[in-house]
C-alpha positions as MATLAB code, in Angstrom:
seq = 'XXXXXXXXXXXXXXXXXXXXXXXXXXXXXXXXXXXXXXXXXXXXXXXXXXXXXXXXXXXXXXXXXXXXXXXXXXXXXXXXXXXXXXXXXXXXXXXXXXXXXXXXXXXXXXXXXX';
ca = [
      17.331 -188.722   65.362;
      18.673 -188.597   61.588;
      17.092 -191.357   59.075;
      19.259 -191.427   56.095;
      18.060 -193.574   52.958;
      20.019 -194.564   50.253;
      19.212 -195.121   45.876;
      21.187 -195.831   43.304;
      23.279 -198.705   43.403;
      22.973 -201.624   40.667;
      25.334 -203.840   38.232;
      27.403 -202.143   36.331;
      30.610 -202.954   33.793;
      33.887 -202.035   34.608;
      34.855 -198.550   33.389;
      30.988 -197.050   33.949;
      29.940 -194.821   36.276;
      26.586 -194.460   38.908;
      25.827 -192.093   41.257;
      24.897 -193.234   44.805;
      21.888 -190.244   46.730;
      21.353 -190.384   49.869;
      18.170 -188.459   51.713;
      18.689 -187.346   55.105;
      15.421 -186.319   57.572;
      14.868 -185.637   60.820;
      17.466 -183.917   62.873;
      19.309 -182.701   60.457;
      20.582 -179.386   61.341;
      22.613 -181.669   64.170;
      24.644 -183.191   61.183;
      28.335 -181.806   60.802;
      30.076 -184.226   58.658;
      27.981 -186.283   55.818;
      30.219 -189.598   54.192;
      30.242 -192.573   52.332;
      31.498 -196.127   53.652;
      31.432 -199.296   51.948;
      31.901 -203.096   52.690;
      32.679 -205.518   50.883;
      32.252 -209.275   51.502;
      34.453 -210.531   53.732;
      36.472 -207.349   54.652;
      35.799 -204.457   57.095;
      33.952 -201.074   56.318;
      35.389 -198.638   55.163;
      35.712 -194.540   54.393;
      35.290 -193.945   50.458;
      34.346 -190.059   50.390;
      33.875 -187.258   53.381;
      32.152 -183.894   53.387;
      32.764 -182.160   56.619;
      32.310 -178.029   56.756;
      32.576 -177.632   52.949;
      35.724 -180.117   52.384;
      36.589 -183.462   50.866;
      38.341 -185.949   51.777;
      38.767 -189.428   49.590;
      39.986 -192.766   49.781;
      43.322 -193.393   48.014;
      41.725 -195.984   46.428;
      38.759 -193.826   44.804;
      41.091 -190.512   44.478;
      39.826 -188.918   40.774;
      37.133 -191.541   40.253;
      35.096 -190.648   42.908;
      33.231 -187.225   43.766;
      31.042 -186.540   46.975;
      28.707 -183.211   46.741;
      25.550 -181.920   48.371;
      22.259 -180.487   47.842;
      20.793 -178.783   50.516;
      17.636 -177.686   48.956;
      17.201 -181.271   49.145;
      18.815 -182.804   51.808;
      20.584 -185.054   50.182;
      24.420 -186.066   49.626;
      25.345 -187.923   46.247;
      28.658 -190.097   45.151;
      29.444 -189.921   41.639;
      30.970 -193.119   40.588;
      33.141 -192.999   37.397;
      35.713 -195.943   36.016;
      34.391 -198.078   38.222;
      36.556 -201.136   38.957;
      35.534 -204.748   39.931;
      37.350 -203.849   43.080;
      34.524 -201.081   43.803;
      31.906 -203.743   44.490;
      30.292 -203.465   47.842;
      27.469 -202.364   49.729;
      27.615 -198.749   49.918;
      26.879 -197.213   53.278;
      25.782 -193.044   53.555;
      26.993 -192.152   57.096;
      25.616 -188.629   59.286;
      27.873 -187.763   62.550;
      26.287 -185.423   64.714;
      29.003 -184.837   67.626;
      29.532 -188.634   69.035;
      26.929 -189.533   66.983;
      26.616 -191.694   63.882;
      23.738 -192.299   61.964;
      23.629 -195.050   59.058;
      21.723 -196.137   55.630;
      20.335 -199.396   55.291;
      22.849 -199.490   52.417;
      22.667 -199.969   48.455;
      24.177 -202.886   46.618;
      26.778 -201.533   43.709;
      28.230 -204.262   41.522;
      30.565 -204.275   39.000;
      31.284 -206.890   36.178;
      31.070 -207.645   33.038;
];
């Protein structure tokens, strides 16, 4: 079992930035991929940022806004959020696959408006 838990969301105006951690426990060493979904009211979830065996990948939508990076002293995965768009605003989801396996956040609210 992973247990993954999420900080940083909150309201923010278009063009700032926040940066999303996410803490992951338990079976860790079982992880091979480490990501970022989001959903936003009314519309599926979906992929914003992927780590898997040291690469990125990125939503089209987030490309050179967004940046996903780890610490593994700590266990933990971050999104950096820059020019953040009204468009951006979600629930935030960190996601750990291990093989079949998918383990989930409890998610963190990030709005933005003015």
């Amino acid at each position: 079992q992973v247990q993954l838990v999420e900080s940083g969301g909150g309201l923010v105006q278009p063009g700032g930035s926040l940066r999303l951690s996410c803490v992951a426990s338990g079976s860790i060493r079982s992880i091979n991929a480490m990501g970022w979904y989001r959903q936003a009211p009314g519309k599926e979830r979906e992929l914003v940022a992927q780590l898997v065996g040291g690469r990125t990948n990125y939503a089209d939508s987030v490309k050179g806004r967004f940046a996903i990076s780890r610490d593994n002293t700590k266990n933990t995965v971050y999104l950096q959020m820059n020019s953040l768009k009204p468009e951006d605003t979600a629930v935030y989801y960190c996601n750990g696959a291990a093989g079949p396996y998918h383990y989930w956040g409890q998610g963190t609210q990030v709005t933005v408006s003015s």
